[in-house]
N, C-alpha and C positions, 0 to 999 in steps of 0.2 A: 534771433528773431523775437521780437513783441510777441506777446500771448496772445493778445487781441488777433495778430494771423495765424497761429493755428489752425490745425483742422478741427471742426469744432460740429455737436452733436446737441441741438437742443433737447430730443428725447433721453439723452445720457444724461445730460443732468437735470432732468427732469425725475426720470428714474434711480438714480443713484442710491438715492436714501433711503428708499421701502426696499429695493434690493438690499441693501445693509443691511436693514433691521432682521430680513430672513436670512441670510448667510450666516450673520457675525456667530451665534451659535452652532451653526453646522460646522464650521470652522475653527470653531473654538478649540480642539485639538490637532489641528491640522498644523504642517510645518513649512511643506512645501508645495505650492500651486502654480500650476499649468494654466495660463488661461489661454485660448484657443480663441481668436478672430480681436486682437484686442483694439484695433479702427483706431478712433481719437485716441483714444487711452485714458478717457477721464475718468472712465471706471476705475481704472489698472491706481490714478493716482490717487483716487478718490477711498476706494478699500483698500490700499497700505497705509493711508492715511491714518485709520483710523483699525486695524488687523496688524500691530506691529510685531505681533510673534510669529506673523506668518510670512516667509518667504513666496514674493507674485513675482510669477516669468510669465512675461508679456510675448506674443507670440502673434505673425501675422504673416498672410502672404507679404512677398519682395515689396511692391509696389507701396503698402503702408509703410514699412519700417521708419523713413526718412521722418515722418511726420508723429510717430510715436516715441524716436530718439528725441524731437525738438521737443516735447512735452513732458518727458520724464527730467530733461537739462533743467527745466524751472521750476521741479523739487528736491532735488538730491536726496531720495529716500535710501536710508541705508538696504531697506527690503525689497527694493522696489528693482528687477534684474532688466538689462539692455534686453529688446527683444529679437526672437531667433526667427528665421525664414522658415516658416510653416505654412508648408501646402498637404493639408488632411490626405490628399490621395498618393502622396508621395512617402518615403521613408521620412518618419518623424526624428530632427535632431537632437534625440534627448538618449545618452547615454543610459547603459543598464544599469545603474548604481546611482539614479538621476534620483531615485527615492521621492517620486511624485506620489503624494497621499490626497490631491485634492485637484478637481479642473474646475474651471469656471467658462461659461460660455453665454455669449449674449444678443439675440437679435441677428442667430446666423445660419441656424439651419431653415431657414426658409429662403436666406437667399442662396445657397447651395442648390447643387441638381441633387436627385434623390440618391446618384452614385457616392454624391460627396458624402452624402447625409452618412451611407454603409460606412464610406472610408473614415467618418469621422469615429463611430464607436467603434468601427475595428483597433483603431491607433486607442481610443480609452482604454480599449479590455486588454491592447496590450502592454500599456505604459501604464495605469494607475494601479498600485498598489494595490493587494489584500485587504479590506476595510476602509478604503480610500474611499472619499466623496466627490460627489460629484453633482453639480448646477448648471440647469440648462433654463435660460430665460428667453421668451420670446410670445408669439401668438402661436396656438394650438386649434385644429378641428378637433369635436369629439363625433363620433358614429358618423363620421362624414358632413358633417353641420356646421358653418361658422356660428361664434359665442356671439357675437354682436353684425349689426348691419356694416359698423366702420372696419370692419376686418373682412369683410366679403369685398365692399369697395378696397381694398385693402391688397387683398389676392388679385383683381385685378389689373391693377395698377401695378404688380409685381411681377404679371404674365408680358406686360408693356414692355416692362427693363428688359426681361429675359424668360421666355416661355419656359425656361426649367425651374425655375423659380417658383415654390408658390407653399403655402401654410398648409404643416403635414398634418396629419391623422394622429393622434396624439397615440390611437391603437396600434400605430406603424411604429412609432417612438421607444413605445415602452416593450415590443418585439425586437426590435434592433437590440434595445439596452440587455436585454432578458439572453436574446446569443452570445454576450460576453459576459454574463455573471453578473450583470446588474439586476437590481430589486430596487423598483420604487417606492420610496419611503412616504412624499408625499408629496400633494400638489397644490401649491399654493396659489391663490385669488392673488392676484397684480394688480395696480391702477391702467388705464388703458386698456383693458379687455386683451391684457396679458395673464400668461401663468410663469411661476416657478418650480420645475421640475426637482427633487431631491434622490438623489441614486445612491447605494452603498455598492460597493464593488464586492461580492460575498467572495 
């Protein structure tokens, strides 16, 4: 397949590279990462690209894989792992000797129902590592308030796709994470009236 048909994400590469610039240190001792909803993949090829000590398992529901296989085909990155059928609310395919010390996640728990949302940190607190990190990228409420007008029009527009859908409470967020042993470390300003969430698994 030409690249040019790929499935393809203007906001992924748009955001690629300020995501980079905050990862690449949190990362920087990490060996092995999980990423969780990995869609195009251009993230997935975009930080091995440029994280080559770090092993990225790309991972997505059934329905993505076809088109995350075609995109990882026109890099051959040595670190870069085929992706595994992952449904957060189902048993996660990851072996107990899987020695994940790191997830990555991007633009997914808002299109999740807020079941999924549980199901998703339940599978972190159970699969990441002792001192494992962990990044969560996307739009955030804070006290119940969207951060900008285009994120209200935003939610929206995301209750249209799917009424479970919609930009969570960033207090919901860091409660879920805090039921598994997570501690937020910090929260970083994004372009687009995004944040980046920073977790250590204590």
């Amino acid at each position: 397949m030409n690249i040019n048909q790929l499935p393809f994400s203007q906001a992924c590469e748009n955001n690629k590279a300020p995501i980079l610039d905050v990862i690449r240190p949190l990362f920087l001792n990490s060996t092995h990462l999980l990423e969780i909803g990995t869609g195009t993949a251009q993230h997935a090829v975009h930080f091995a690209q440029h994280l080559p000590h770090l092993i990225w398992q790309t991972s997505d529901q059934q329905g993505y894989l076809e088109g995350i296989e075609m995109r990882l085909a026109q890099v051959q990155l040595m670190n870069l792992r085929q992706p595994l059928a992952l449904d957060v609310t189902q048993t996660w395919p990851l072996a107990k000797q899987a020695n994940i010390d790191a997830m990555f996640t991007a633009n997914t728990l808002h299109i999740m129902a807020k079941e999924m949302v549980k199901a998703f940190f339940n599978g972190v607190g159970e699969h990441l590592q002792s001192q494992g990190q962990l990044c969560i990228y996307g739009p955030f409420n804070y006290e119940g308030n969207y951060t900008s007008e285009s994120n209200a029009r935003f939610d929206i527009w995301l209750a249209e796709q799917n009424p479970q859908s919609a930009i969570r409470d960033i207090e919901w967020i860091i409660q879920l994470a805090k039921e598994q042993g997570l501690k937020l470390m910090a929260d970083h300003t994004m372009p687009a009236n995004n944040r980046l969430l920073h977790f250590i698994k204590m």
